[in-house]
N, C-alpha and C positions, 0 to 999 in steps of 0.2 A: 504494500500500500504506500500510495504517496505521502511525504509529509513534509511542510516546513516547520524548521525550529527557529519561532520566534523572537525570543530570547536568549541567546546565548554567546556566555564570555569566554568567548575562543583560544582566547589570550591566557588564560589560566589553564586549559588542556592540552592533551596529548595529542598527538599524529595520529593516534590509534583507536581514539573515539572518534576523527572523521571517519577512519574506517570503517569501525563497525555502526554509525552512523548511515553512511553510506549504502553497507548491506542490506540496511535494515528499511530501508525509502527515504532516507530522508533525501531531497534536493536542494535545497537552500538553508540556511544559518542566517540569521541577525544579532550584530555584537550590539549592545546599549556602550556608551562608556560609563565604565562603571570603576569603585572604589579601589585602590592599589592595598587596601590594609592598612595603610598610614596615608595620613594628609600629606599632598606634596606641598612642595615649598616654592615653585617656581613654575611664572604659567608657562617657559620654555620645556619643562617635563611633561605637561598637558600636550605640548603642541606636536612632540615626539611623539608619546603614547597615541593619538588621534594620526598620526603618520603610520605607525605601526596597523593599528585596526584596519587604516581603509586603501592604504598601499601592499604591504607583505602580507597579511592575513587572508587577503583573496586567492593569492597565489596558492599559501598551504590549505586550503582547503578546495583548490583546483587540483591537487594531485590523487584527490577522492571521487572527482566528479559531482564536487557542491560547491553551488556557487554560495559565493560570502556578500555580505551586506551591513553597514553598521551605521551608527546616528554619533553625533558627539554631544561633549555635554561635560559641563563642571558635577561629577554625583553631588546630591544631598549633602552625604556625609564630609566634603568639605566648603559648600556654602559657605560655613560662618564666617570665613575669610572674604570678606563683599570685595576689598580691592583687589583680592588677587583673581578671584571670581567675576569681576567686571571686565579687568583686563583680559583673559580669556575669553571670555565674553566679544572681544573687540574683533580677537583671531578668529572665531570657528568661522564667518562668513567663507571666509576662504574657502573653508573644507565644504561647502555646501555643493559646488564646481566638482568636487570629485565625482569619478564614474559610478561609487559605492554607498557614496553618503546619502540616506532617504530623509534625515532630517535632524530634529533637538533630543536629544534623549540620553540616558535617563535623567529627568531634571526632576522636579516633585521637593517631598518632606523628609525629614529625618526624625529631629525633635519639634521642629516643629515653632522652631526662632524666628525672632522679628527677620534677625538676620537672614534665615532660612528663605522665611518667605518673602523678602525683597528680592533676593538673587533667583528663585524659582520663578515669582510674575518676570523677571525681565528673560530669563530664558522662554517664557511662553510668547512675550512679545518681539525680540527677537524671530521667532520661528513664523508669526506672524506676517512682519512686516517683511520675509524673504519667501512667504510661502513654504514652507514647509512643514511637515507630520512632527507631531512631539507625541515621545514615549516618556509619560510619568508613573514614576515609583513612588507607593503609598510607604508608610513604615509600617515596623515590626511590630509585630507582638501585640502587648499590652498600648501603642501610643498609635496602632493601626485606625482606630473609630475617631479616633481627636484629629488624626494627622490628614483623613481620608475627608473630614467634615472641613476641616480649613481648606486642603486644596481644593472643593467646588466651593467652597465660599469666593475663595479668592477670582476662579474661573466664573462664576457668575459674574462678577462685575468686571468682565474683559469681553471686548468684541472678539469672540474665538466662534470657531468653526467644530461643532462636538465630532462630526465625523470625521475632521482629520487629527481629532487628538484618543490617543490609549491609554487610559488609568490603568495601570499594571497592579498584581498580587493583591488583587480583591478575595473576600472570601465570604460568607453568609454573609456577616452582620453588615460588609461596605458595597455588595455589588451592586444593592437597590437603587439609592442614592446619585452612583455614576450610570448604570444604565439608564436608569428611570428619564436621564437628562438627554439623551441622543448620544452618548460618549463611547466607544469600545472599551470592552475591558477586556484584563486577562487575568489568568489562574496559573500561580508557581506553583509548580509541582519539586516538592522538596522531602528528602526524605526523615526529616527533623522536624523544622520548623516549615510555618508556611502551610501550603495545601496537596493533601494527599492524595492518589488520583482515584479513591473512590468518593471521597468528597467532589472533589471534581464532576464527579461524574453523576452526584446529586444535583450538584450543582445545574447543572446543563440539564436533568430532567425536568428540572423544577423552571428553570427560566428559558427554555430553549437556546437555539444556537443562533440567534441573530445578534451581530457585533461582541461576540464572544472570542475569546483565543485562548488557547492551550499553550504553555512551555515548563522547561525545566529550571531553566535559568543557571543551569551550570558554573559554577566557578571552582575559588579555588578552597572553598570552603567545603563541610562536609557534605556532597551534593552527589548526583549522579543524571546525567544528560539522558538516560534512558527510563527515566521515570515518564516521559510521553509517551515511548510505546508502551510502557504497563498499562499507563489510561486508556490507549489506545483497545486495548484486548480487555479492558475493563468493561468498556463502552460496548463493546462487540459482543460482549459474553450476558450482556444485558438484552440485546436481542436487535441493536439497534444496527442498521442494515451498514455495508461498505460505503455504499453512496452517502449515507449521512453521517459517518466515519468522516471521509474524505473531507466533505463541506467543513466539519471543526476542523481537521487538522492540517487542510493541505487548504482550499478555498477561499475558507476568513481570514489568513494572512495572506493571501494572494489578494485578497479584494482589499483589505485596510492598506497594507502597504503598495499594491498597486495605486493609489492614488500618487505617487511620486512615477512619474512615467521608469524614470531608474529601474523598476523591481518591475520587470517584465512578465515575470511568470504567473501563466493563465490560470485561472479556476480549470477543473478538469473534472468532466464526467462519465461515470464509467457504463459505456455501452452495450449492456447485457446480449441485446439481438447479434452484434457482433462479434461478441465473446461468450458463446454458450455455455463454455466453463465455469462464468464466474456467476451465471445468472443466480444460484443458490444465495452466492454472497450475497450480490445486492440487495435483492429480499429480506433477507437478513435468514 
């Protein structure tokens, strides 16, 4: 089965999970930038690291047959620094011109600081005024319902576009609030913290699949990139057909980030009359 992975920090893995990646359907990868583990110090470290994701990271996951794709972005987790984060701020247009780059992301909350949320409104605005897709990261844990309530706050009172923006790591208690609004959301699939892929998969019965997405969000933390396909055979074992398979996990990132012409790759449906094989699947 076909599948793109949303979410994931390439940068943190192996050669050998594009591979078994690879084996397994996936076709495309999307890096956020995202947290190094320590605040950097310097936006010349930022402007590297966004050179790395969307110059050499296409490459190593060309030698799998997946194309690579990524967003840039100051994370949350070092906001609090406004100047060093403004100045950044100054650079990413550049990286907008790249062949790889789909748009702002991951920008969003952390704790949830004045500071936080100045530097997040000016990345949505930013993305704005160059036309481009912003992927937002809610927080963790226990500051997820505080942190999720300020970022549409703040989004309410911006001329934004819901369907070109993604609320990321939603889960019961936050997904109401950003869909209810026209927004895309998505669901981490983590095998700790975050959301598990049979919640997930509550999740998606309960709300359907419209502006929904699945990832794992891989890093380098304790994670594993193959928790999409467990959801994958979660969903399936529940009775729900190939074809509506496909629509969450290969489709809805092809449709949200298809809206940056960059991310070429079609929705894709799977032709039973022509594949008598699979007709069982599809039906489910």
């Amino acid at each position: 089965m076909l599948m793109i992975q949303p979410h994931y920090h390439a940068i943190a893995r192996t050669a050998q999970d594009y591979e078994r990646m690879a084996m397994s359907g996936v076709v495309a990868v999307v890096e956020p930038a995202f947290w190094a583990g320590f605040d950097r110090a310097y936006p010349e470290t930022f402007i590297d690291y966004f050179r790395q994701i969307a110059e050499f990271e296409p490459t190593r996951a060309a030698w799998y047959g997946i194309r690579h794709f990524c967003w840039v972005a100051v994370n949350p987790k070092e906001a609090e620094n406004v100047e060093l984060s403004r100045t950044v701020l100054e650079q990413m247009p550049a990286f907008f011109e790249k062949p790889t780059v789909l748009g702002v992301g991951e920008t969003g909350l952390h704790k949830s600081t004045p500071n936080e949320c100045e530097i997040f409104q000016a990345h949505v605005e930013l993305a704005m005024a160059h036309d481009q897709l912003v992927l937002i990261h809610t927080p963790h844990l226990e500051d997820k319902l505080r942190g999720t309530k300020r970022i549409v706050e703040i989004l309410d009172g911006m001329d934004v576009d819901p369907s070109r923006i993604w609320i990321d790591h939603v889960e019961e208690h936050t997904i109401g609030m950003c869909h209810d609004r026209g927004y895309w959301v998505g669901m981490t699939l983590y095998p700790i913290t975050k959301c598990s892929p049979r919640r997930a998969v509550d999740i998606l019965e309960r709300w359907g699949t419209e502006r929904i997405m699945i990832n794992s969000s891989a890093d380098w933390g304790p994670s594993d990139p193959f928790t999409i396909q467990e959801c994958v055979l979660e969903y399936r074992r529940r009775g729900h057909s190939l074809q509506e398979a496909i629509e969450v996990f290969h489709n809805n990132p092809a449709r949200f980030l298809g809206q940056n012409p960059k991310f070429d790759i079609q929705p894709v449906e799977v032709r039973a009359a022509e594949h008598p094989q699979v007709q069982a699947q599809v039906t489910g």
